[in-house]
C-alpha positions in Angstrom: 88.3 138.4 79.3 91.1 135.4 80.0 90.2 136.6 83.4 87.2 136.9 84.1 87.0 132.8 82.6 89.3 132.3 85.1 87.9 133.5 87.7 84.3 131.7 86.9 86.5 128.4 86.5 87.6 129.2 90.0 83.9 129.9 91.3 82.8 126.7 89.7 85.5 124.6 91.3 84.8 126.0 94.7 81.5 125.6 94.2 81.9 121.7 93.4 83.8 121.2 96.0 81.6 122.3 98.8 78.8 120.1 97.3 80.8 116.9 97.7 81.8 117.8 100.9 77.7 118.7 101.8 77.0 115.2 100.2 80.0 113.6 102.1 78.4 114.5 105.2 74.8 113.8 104.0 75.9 110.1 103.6 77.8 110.1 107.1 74.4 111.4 108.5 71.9 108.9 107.1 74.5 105.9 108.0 74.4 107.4 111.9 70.8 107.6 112.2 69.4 105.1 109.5 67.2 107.9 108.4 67.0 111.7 108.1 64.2 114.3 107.1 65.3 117.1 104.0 63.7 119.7 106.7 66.8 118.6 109.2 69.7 118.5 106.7 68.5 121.9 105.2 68.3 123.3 108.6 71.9 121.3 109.4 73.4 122.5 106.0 71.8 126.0 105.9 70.4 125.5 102.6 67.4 125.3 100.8 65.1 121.6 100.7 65.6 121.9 96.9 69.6 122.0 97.3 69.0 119.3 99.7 66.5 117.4 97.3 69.0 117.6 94.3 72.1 116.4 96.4 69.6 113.1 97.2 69.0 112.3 94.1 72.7 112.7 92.7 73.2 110.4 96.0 70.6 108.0 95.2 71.8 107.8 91.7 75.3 106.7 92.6 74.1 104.2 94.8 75.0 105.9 97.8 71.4 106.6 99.7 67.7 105.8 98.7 65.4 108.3 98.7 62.4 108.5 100.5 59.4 110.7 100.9 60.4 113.2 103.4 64.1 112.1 103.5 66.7 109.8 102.9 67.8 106.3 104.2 70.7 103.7 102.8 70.6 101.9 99.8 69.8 98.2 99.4 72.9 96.0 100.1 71.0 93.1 98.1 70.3 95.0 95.0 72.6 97.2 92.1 71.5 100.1 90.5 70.6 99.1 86.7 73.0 98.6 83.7 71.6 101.3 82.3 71.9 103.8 85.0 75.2 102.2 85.9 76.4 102.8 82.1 75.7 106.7 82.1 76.8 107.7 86.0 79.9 109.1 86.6 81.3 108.5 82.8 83.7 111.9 82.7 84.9 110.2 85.7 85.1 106.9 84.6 86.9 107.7 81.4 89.2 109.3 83.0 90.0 106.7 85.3 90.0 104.1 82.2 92.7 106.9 80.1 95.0 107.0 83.5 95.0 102.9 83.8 96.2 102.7 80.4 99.0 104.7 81.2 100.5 101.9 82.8 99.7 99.0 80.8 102.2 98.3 78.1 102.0 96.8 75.1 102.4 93.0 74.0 101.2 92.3 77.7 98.3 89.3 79.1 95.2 90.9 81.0 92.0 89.7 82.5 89.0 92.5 82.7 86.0 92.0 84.2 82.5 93.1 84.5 81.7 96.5 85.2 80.9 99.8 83.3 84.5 101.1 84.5 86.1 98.3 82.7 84.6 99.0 79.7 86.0 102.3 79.7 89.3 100.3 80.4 88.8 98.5 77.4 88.0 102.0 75.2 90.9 103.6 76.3 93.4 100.2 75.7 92.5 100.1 71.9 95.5 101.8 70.2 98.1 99.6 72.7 100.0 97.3 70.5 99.5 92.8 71.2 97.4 92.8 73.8 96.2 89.0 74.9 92.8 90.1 76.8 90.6 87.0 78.5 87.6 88.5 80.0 84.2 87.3 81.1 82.3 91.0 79.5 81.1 90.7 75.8 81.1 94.3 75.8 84.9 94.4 76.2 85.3 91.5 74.1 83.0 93.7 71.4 85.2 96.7 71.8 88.7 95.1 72.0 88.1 92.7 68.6 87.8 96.1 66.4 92.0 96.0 67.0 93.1 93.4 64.5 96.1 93.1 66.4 94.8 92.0 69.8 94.2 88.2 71.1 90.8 88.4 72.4 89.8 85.2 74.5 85.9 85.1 76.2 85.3 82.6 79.1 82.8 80.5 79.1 79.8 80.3 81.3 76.4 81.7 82.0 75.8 84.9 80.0 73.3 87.7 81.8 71.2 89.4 79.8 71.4 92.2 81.8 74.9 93.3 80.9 76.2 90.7 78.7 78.7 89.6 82.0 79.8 85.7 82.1 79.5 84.3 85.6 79.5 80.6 87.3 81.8 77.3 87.9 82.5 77.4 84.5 83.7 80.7 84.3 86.1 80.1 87.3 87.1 76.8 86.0 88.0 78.3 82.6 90.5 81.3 84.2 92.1 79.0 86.2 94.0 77.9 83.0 95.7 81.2 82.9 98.1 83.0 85.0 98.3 86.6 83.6 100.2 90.0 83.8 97.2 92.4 84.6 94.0 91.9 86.3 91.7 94.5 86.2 88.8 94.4 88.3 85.9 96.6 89.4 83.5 96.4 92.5 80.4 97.9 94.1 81.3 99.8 96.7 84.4 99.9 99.5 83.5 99.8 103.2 85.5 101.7 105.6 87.2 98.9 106.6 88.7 98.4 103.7 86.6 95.4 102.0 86.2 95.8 98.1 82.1 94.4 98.0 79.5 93.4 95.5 76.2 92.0 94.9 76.5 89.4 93.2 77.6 86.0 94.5 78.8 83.8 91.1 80.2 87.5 89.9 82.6 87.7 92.9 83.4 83.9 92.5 85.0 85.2 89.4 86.7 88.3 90.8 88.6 86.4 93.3 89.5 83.8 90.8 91.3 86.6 88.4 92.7 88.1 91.5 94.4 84.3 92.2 95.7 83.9 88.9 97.2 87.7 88.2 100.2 88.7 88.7 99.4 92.5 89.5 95.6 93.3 90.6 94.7 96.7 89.0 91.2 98.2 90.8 89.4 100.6 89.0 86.7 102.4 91.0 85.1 106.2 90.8 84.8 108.2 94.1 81.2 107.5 94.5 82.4 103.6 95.5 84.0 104.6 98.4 81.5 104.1 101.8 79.3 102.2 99.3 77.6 99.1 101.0 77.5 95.8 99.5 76.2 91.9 100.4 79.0 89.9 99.4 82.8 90.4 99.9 85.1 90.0 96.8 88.9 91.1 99.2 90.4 93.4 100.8 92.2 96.9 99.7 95.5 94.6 100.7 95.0 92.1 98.1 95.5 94.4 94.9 98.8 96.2 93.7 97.3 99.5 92.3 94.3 101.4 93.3 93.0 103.9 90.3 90.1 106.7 90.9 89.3 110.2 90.5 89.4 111.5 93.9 91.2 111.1 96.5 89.5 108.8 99.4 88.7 109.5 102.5 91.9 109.7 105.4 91.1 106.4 106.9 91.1 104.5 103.5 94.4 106.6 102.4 96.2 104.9 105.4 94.8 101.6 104.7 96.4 102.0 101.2 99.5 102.7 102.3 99.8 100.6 105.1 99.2 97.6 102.5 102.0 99.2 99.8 98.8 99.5 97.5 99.6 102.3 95.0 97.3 105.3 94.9 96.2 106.5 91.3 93.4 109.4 91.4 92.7 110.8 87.4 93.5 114.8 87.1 89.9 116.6 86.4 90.8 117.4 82.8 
């Protein structure tokens, strides 16, 4: 019986695996040729247009390609996906991002987090660490990291977005320039294949860079489905953080980039 579960659990990893390498090549496809049919990449994958159909919308989901009738083309670089499609994609992967970051922040130390659904994971997983001193420009983490009594929780000020309760704007900036702290932890959008960590939002990277500035290690949380992701405006580059933590490993050309910068490579077991 131990087996047989086995085996399965086998099966099922195999079987994963060959679907992210299908979708891999999916999004390599559309960003060649701008647009392509579900008739061409069944008949290119040997699969069946529903296979093809499901893989597009898992795509389109993570931001990765827009659907449209017919086919596929690339997502908006002007616009995210919603907070609230945001706040449920990717989560196993998230959290176990957020669980392997905490790993390596020890207690009694000074962080900044940021905005992003990632970093609230971040902030879930830190809540048993001992005299943590968190500024951050997310309500939500602030929410989550005042239930520990023992933590010094300090919000920036600034404009708030109803959207997902981030803090952006001069004042914002102005107010974390005060600080100059152990961790930064930031998210992004997407990463290009030249290795520039992007987003959408203008005032939201103004703040990103600022916490970069004024940490003294840059942590960068960010799930596989970032990687190849396009984006309007550029926050840095892969060489301007320390640590680099995700749940698979990225592509050959961005694992050389990594190491050519001395940027250390986390990726989250699957458990």
């Amino acid at each position: 019986m131990s087996e047989n579960r086995n085996n399965r659990s086998d099966a099922g990893k195999t079987r994963g695996k060959s679907v992210l390498l299908r979708q891999r090549k999916i999004v390599e496809l559309v960003k060649s040729l701008g647009f392509i049919s579900i008739e061409s990449l069944s008949t290119n994958f040997s699969v069946t247009p529903q296979t093809i159909r499901r893989d597009i919308n898992e795509l389109t989901q993570a931001g990765r390609l827009h659907r449209h009738h017919g086919g596929a083309g690339l997502p908006s670089s002007v616009k995210n996906a919603a907070y609230t499609a945001r706040k449920v994609m990717c989560m196993p992967e998230k959290r176990r991002i957020a669980r392997l970051l905490a790993t390596q922040i020890p207690d009694n130390a000074s962080l900044f987090i940021d905005i992003g659904t990632t970093t609230e994971e971040v902030a879930n997983a830190l809540i048993h660490h001992k005299g943590l001193r968190i500024i951050t420009n997310n309500l939500n983490v602030a929410t989550i990291m005042s239930e520990n009594e023992g933590f010094q929780v300090i919000v920036a000020g600034g404009m708030v977005r109803s959207r997902d309760r981030g803090i952006t704007g001069k004042a914002t900036v102005d107010f974390i320039r005060q600080f100059k702290i152990d961790f930064g932890i930031i998210s992004v959008s997407g990463i290009d294949s030249e290795g520039c960590l992007l987003d959408f939002d203008f005032q939201e990277v103004g703040v990103g860079q600022t916490i970069i500035s004024n940490s003294r290690k840059v942590y960068l949380v960010a799930d596989h489905t970032k990687f190849g992701r396009e984006a309007m405006v550029r926050l840095c580059n892969l060489h301007d953080i320390d640590a680099l933590f995700t749940d698979q490993m990225p592509e050959p050309d961005i694992s050389r980039m990594l190491s050519e910068a001395d940027v250390s490579l986390h990726v989250a077991d699957s458990r």
